[in-house]
ROLUM-269871 format. One record per residue (C-alpha): residue in one letter; x, y, z; residue number from 1. Coordinates in Angstrom, 3 decimals, decimal comma. Layout:
BEGIN
(site A (X Y Z) NUM),
...
REM end
This chain:
BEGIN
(site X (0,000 0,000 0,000) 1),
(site X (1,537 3,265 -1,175) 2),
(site X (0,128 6,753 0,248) 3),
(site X (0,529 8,252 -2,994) 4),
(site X (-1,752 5,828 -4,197) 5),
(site X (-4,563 6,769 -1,485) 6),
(site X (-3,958 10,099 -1,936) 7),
(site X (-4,956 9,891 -5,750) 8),
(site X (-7,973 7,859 -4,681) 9),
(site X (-9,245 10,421 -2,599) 10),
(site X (-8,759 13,321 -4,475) 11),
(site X (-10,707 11,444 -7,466) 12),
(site X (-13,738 11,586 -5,206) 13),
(site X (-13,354 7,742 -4,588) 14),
(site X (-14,190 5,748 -0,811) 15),
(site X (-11,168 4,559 1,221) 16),
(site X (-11,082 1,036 2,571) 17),
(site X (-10,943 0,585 6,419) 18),
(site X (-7,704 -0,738 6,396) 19),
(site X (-6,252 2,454 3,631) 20),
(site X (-7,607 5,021 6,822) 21),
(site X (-5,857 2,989 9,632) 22),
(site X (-2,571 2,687 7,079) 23),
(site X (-3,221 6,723 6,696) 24),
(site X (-3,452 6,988 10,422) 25),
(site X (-1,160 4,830 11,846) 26),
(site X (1,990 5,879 9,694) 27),
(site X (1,314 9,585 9,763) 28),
(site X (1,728 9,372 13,668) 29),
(site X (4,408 7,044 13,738) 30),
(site X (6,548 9,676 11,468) 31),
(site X (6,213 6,806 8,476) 32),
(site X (4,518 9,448 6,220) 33),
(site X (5,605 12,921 5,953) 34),
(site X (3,696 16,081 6,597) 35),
(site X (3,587 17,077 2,464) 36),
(site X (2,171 13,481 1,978) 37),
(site X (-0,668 14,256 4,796) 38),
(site X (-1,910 17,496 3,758) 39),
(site X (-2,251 16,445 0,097) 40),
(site X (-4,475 13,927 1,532) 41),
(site X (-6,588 16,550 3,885) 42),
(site X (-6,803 18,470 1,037) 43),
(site X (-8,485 15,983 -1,072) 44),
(site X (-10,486 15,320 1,594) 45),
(site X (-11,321 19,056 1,785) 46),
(site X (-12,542 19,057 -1,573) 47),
(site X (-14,086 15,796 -2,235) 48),
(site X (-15,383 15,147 1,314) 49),
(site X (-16,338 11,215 2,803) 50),
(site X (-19,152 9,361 3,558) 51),
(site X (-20,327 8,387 6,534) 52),
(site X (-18,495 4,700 6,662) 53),
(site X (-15,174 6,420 6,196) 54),
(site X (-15,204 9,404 8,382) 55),
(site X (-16,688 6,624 11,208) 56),
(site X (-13,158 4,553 10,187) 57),
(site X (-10,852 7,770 10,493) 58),
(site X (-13,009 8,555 13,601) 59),
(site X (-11,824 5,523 15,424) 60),
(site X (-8,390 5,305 13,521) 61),
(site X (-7,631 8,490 15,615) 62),
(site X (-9,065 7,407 18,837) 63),
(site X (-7,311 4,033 18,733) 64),
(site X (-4,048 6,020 18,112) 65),
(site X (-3,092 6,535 21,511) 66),
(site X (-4,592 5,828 24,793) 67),
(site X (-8,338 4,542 24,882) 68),
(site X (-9,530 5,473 28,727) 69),
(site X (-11,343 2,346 30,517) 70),
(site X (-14,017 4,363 32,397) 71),
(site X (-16,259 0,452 32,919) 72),
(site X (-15,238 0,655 36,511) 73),
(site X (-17,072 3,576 36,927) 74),
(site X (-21,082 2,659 37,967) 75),
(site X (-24,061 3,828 35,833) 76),
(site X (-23,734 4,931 32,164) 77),
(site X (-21,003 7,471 31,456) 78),
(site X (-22,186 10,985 29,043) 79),
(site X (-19,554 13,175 27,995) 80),
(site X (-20,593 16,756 26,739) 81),
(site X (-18,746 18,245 24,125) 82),
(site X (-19,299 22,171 23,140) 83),
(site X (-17,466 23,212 19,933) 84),
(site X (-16,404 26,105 21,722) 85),
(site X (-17,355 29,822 22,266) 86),
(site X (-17,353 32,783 24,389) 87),
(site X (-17,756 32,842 28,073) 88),
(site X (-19,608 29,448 27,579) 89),
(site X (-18,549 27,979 30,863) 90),
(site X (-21,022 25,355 31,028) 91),
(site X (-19,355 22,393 32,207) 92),
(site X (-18,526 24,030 35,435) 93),
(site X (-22,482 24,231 36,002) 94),
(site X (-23,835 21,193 34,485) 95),
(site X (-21,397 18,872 35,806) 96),
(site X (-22,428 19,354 39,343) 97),
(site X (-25,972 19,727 38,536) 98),
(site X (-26,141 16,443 36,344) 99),
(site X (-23,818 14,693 39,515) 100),
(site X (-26,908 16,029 41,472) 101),
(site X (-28,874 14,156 39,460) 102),
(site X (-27,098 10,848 40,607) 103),
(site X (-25,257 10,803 36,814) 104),
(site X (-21,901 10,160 36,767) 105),
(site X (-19,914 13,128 35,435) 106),
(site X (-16,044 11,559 34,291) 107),
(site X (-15,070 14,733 32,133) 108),
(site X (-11,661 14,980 30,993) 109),
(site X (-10,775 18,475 29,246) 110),
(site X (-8,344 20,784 27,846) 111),
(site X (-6,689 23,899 27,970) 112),
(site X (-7,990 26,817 26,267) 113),
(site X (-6,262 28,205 22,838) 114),
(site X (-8,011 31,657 21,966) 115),
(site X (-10,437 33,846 23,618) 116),
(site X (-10,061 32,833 27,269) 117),
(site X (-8,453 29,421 28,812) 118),
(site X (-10,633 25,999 28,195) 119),
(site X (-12,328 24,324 31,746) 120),
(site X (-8,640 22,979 33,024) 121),
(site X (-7,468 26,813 32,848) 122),
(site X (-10,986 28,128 34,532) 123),
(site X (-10,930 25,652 37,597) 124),
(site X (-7,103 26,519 38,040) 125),
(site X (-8,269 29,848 39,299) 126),
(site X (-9,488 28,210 41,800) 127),
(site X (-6,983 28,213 44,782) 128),
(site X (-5,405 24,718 45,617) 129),
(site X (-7,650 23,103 42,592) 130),
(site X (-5,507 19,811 41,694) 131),
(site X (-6,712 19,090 37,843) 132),
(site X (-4,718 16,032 37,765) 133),
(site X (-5,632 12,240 39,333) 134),
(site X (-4,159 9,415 38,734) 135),
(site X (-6,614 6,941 37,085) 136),
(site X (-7,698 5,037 40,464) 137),
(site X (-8,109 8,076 42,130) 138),
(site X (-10,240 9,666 39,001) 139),
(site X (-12,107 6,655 39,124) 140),
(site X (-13,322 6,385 43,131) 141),
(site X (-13,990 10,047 42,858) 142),
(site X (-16,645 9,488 40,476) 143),
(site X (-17,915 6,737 42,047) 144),
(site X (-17,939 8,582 44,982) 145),
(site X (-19,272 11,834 44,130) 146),
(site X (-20,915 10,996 40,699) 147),
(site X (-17,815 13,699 39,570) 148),
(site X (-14,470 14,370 38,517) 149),
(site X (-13,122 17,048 36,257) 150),
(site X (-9,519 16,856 35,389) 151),
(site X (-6,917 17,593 32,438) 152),
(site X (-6,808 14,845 29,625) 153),
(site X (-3,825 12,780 29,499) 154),
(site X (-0,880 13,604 27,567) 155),
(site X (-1,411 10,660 25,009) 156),
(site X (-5,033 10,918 24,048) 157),
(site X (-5,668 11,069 20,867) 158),
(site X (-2,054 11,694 19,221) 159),
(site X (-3,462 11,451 15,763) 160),
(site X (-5,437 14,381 16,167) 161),
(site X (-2,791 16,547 17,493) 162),
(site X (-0,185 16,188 14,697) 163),
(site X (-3,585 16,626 12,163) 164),
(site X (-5,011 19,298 13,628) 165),
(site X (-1,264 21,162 13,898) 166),
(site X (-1,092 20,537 10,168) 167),
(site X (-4,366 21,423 8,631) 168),
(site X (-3,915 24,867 10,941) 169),
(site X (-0,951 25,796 8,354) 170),
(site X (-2,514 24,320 5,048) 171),
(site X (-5,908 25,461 5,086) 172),
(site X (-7,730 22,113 5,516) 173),
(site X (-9,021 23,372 8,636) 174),
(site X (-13,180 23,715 7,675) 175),
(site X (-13,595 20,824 6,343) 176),
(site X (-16,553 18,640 8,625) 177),
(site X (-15,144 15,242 7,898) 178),
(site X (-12,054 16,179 9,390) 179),
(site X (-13,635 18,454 12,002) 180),
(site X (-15,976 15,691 12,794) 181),
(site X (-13,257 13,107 13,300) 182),
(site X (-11,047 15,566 15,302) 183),
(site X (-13,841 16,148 17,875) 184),
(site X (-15,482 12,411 17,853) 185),
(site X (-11,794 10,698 18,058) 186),
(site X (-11,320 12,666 21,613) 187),
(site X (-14,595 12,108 23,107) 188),
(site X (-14,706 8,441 22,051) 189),
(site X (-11,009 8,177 23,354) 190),
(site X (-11,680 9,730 26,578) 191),
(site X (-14,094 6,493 27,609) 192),
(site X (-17,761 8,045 27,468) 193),
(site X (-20,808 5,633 26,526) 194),
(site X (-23,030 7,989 24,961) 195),
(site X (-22,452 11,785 24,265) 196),
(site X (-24,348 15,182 24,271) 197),
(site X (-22,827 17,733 21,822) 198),
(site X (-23,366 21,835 21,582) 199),
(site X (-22,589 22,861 18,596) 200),
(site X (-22,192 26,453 18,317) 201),
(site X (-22,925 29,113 15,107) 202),
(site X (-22,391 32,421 15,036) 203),
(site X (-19,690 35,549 15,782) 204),
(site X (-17,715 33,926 18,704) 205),
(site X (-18,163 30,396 17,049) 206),
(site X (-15,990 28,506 14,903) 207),
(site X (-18,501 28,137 12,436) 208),
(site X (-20,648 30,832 11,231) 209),
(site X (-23,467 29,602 9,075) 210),
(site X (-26,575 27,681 10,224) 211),
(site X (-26,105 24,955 7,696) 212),
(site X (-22,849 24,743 8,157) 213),
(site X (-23,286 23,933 12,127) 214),
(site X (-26,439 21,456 11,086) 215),
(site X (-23,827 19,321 8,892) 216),
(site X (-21,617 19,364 11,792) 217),
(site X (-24,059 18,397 13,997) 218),
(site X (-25,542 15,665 11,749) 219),
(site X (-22,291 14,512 10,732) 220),
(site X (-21,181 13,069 14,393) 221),
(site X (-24,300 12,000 15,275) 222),
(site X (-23,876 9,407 12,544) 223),
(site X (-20,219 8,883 13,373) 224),
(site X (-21,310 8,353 17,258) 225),
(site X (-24,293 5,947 15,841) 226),
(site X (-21,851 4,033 13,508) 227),
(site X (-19,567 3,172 16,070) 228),
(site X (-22,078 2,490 19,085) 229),
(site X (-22,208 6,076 20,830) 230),
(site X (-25,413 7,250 20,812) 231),
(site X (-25,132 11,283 20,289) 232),
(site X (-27,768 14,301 20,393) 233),
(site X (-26,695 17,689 19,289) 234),
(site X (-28,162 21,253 19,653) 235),
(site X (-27,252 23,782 17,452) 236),
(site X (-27,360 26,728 19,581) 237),
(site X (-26,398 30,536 18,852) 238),
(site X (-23,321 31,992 19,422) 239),
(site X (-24,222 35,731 17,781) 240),
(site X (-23,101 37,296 21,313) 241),
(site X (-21,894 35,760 24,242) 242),
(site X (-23,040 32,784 25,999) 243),
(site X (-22,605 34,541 29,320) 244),
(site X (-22,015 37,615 31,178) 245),
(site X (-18,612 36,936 31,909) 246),
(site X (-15,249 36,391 29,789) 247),
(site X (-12,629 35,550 31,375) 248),
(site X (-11,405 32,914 33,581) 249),
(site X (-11,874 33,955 37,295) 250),
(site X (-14,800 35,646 36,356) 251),
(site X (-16,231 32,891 34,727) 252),
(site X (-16,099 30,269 37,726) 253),
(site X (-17,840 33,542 39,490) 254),
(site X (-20,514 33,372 36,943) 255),
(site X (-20,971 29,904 37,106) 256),
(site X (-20,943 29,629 41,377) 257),
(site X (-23,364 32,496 41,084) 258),
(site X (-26,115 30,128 38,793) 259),
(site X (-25,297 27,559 41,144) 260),
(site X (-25,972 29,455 44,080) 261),
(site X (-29,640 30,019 42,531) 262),
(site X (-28,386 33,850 42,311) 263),
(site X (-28,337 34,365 38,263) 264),
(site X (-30,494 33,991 35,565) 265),
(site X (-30,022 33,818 31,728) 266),
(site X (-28,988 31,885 28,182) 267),
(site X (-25,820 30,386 30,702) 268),
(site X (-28,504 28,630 33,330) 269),
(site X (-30,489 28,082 30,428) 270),
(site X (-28,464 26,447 27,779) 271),
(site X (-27,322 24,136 31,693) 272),
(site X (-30,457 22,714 31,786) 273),
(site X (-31,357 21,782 28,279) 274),
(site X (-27,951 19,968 28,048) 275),
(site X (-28,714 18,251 31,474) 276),
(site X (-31,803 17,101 30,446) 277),
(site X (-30,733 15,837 27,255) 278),
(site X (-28,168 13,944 29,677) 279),
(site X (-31,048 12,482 32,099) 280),
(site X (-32,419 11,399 29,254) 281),
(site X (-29,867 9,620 27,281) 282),
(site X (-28,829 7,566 30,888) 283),
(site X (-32,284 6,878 31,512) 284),
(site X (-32,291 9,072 34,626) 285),
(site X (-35,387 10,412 33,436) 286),
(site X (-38,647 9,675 31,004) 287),
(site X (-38,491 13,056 28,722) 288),
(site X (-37,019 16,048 28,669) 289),
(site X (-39,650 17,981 30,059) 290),
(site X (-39,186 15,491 33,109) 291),
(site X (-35,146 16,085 33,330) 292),
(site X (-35,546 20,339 33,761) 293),
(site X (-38,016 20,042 36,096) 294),
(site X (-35,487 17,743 38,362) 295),
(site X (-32,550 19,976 37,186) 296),
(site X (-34,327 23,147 38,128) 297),
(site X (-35,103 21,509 41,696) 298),
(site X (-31,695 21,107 42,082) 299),
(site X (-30,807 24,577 41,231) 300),
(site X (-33,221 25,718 43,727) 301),
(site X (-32,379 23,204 46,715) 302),
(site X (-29,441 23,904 46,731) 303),
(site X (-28,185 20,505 45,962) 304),
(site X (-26,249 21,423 42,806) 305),
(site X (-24,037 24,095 44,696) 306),
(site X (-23,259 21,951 47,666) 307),
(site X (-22,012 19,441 44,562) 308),
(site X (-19,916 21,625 43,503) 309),
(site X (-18,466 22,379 46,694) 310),
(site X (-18,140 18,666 47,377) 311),
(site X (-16,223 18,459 43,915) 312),
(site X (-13,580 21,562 44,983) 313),
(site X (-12,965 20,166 47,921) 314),
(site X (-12,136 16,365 46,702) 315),
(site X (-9,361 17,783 43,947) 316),
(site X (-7,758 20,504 46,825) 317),
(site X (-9,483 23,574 45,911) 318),
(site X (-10,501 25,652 48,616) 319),
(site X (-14,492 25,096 48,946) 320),
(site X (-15,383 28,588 50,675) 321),
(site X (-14,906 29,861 46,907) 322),
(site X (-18,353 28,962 46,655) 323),
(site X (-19,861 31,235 49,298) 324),
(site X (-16,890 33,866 48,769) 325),
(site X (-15,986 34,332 45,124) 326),
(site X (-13,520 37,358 46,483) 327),
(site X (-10,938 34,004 46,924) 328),
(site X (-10,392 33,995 43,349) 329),
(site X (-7,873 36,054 41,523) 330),
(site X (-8,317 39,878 41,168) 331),
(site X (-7,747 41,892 38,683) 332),
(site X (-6,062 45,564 39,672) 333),
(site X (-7,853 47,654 37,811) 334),
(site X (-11,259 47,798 36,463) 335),
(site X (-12,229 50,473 33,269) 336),
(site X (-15,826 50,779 32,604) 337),
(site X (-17,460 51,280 28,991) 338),
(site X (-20,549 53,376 28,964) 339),
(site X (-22,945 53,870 25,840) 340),
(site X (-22,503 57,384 24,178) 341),
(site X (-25,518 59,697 23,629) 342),
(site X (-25,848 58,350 20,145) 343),
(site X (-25,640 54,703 20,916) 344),
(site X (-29,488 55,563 22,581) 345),
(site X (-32,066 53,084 21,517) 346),
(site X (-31,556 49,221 21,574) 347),
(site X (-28,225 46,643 21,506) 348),
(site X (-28,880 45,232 17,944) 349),
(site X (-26,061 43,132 18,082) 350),
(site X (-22,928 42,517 20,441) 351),
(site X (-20,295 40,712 18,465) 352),
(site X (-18,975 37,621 20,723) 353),
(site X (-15,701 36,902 18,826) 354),
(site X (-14,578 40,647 18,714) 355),
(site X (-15,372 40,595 22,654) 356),
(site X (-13,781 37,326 22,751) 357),
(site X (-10,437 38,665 21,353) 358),
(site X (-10,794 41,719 23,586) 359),
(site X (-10,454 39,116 26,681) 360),
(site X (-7,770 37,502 24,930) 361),
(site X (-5,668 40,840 24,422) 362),
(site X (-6,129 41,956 28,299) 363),
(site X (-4,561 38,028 28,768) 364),
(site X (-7,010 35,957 29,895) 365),
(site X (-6,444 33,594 26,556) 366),
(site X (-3,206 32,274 24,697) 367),
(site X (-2,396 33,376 20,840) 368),
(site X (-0,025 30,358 20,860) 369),
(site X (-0,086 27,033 23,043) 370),
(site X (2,863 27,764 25,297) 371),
(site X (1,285 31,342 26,250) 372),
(site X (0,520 32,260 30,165) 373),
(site X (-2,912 33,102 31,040) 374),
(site X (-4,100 35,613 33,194) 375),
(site X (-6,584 34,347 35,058) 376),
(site X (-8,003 37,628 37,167) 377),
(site X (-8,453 39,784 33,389) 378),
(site X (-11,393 39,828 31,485) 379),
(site X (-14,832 41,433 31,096) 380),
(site X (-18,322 41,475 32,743) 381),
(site X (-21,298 42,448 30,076) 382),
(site X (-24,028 44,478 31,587) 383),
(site X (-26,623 44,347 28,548) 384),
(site X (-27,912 41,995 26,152) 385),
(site X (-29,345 42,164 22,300) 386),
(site X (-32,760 43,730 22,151) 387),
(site X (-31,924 45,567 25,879) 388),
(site X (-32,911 49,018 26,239) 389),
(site X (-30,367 51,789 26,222) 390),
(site X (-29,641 55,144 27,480) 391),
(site X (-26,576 57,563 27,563) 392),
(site X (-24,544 56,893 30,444) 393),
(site X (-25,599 53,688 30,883) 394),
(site X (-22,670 50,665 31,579) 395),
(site X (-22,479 48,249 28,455) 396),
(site X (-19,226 45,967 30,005) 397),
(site X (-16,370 46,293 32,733) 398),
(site X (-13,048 45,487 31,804) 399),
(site X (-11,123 43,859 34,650) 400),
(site X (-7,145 44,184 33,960) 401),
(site X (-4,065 44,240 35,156) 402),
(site X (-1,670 45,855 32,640) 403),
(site X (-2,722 49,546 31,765) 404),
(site X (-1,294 49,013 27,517) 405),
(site X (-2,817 45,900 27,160) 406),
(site X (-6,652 47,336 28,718) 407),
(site X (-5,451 50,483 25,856) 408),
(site X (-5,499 48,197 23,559) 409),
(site X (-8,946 46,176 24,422) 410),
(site X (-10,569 49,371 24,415) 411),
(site X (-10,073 49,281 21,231) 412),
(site X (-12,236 46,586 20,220) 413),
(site X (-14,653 46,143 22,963) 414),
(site X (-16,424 49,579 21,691) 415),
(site X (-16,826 48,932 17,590) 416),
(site X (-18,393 45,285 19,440) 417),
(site X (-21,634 46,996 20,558) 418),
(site X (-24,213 48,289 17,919) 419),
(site X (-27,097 49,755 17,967) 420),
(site X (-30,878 50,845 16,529) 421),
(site X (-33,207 52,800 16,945) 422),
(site X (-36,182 50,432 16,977) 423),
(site X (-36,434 47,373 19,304) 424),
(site X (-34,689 44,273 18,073) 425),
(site X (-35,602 40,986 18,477) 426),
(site X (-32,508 38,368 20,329) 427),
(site X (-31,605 35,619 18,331) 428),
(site X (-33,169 32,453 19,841) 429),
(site X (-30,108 30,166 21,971) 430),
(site X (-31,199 26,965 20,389) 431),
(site X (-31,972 26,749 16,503) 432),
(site X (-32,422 23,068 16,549) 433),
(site X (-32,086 19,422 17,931) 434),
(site X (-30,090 16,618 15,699) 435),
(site X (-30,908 13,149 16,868) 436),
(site X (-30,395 9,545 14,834) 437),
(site X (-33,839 10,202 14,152) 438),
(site X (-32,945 13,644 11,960) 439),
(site X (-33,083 17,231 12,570) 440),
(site X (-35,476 18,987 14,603) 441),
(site X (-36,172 22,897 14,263) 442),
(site X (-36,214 24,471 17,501) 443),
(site X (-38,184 28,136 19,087) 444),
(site X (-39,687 28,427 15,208) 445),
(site X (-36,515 28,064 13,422) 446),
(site X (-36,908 27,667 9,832) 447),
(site X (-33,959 25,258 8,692) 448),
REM end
């Protein structure tokens, strides 16, 4: 078997074998095929695409390339959630505790953040004394224990993926769903989870920006977690302006201790409990959906979810009273506040989530390049939403920093972020639709 040969193959529009994907795989990570040879290959794949058979096959090629996690000692049935990443979405450090609540074992293994703000590893770091890494017995009796454990994923997960991803970043092969799909199925099916719940985000702040782009995603690896015996749901949900009111990494586990604590509304508590009850659901925890909120929403309210998370801090060395004193995370120094102008009057029309996103990422609370240092006091606190009501003078977002050039230079995008109308707007709805094995489902009179 030659790679030239498969390469040709593909980029005539013709279906790989199972065992021409695992050759593909398998040599490409063990240095056998060079990097020229591999991004021919994405790049056929770019333009001709796969079907579902073979981007199932370079799904598990990937996984298989490095460690496959053993979570079978671990009682009950095990969901991951996946979120294809936005701004100030911090929803794992909510509905982990709140689905553990629930009696459903929460084994989440994540990563560190590259872009707007750190990913959950980088978030829960803020919290003082919070150990993100267990060995595998201890990872395991945790769960067991507490129904949760949220820690960094191991060095050798999913090796394929990294040398892939690294070289479709520099060759343009980047949007293409097969290998998108692959890339974020080969992780979650690596990292031991039975079935999985995925958010897959459109919009601004999102990786993907179209609607139909996000449903193909979405579709895509629900047949990849079908075809290799995963079942997966999907929302498509917006991510036209942020998910929460809070960028940045501090200030995010603030956010998300302050829906805990019963103490905040909004699309973050929201988007929390239609994930959790699509987990309920999936484990059997629960007939329906409607069923699932109503028990995640009594949680909420009890108080059960908090003392969870509290229960969680406290088993990985964090220091619990965060929870009850969120002045015990880091501070920034200095805070600058951005007020509307007498012409901004009338209504937010729109508040662009990736320009706010790179805003965060310029005061430091995110890394240009893997091997940056995060700042995990910095960031910014949003004090209106689309289709809010307006007046001059009134706060639109606090920046929280610590170096006076880089906040100079936030300014600078945080404003242009904001627009504005004179008539009353409309918010985009936070879910557009629901992809099952069953099909797609238009969501809050989404047209798709």
């Amino acid at each position: 078997m030659r790679t030239v040969d498969l390469i040709v193959k593909k980029r005539k529009g013709e279906a790989l074998e199972q065992e021409e994907i695992e050759f593909l795989v398998q040599n490409y990570v063990e240095g056998r095929i060079p990097d020229y040879q591999m991004a021919a290959f994405c790049m056929a794949v770019y333009f001709q695409g796969m079907n579902t058979a073979e981007v199932a096959q370079l799904t598990m090629a990937m996984a298989h390339s490095g460690e496959m996690v053993d979570l079978a000692p671990i009682t009950g049935v095990k969901v991951d959630k996946h979120s294809t990443g936005g701004v100030a979405d911090t929803t794992t450090l909510v509905l982990g505790p709140l689905v553990a609540a629930a009696g459903v074992p929460m084994a989440k293994m994540s990563g560190r953040g590259l872009g707007h703000t750190g990913g959950t590893i980088d978030k829960l770091e803020s919290i003082p004394g919070f150990q993100t890494t267990l060995s595998r017995e201890a990872f395991i009796k945790q769960v067991n224990e507490l129904k949760i454990a949220l820690v960094g994923q191991s060095g050798n997960l999913v090796p394929a993926d990294k040398k892939l991803y690294a070289l479709r970043d520099v060759t343009g092969t980047v949007p293409s769903i097969p290998l998108i799909a692959s890339s974020i199925m080969s992780k979650k099916i690596a990292a031991g989870a039975d079935k999985l719940v995925l958010d897959v985000k459109v919009g601004s702040g999102a990786f993907m920006k179209k609607k139909e782009d996000a449903i193909a995603l979405a579709e895509t690896m629900v047949q990849i977690g079908e075809q290799v015996g995963r079942e997966t749901v999907a929302l498509v949900t917006s991510m036209e302006e942020p998910l929460g009111t809070a960028i940045g990494n501090a200030l995010e586990v603030e956010e998300a201790i302050l829906v805990l604590q019963g103490q905040k509304q909004g699309a973050l508590r929201e988007l929390c409990l239609l994930l959790g009850a699509e987990i309920l659901v999936l484990t059997g925890r629960v007939r329906d959906r409607q069923e699932g909120r109503t028990l995640l929403e009594n949680l909420l309210i009890s108080g059960a979810a908090l003392e969870k998370f509290v229960a969680l801090v406290a088993a990985q060395g964090g220091n619990p009273a965060v929870a009850q004193d969120t002045s015990l995370l880091p501070q920034a120094a200095g805070q600058e506040v951005v007020q509307a102008l007498p012409e901004q009057e009338g209504y937010v029309a729109a508040i662009d989530a990736e320009r706010l996103g790179v805003a965060a990422m310029t005061l430091g609370a995110g890394r240009a390049e893997k091997d940056d240092p995060i700042d995990l006091a910095v960031g910014m606190k949003l004090h209106v939403r689309q289709g809010d009501r307006v007046t001059a003078g009134q706060p639109l977002a606090t920046l929280y920093y610590n170096k006076r050039e880089k906040l100079e230079q936030a300014l600078k995008l945080v404003r242009p972020a904001f627009r504005f109308s004179q008539t009353p707007v409309a918010p985009e709805p936070l879910v557009y639709a629901l992809v099952t094995k069953k099909g797609v489902t238009a969501l809050n009179g989404h047209s798709l």
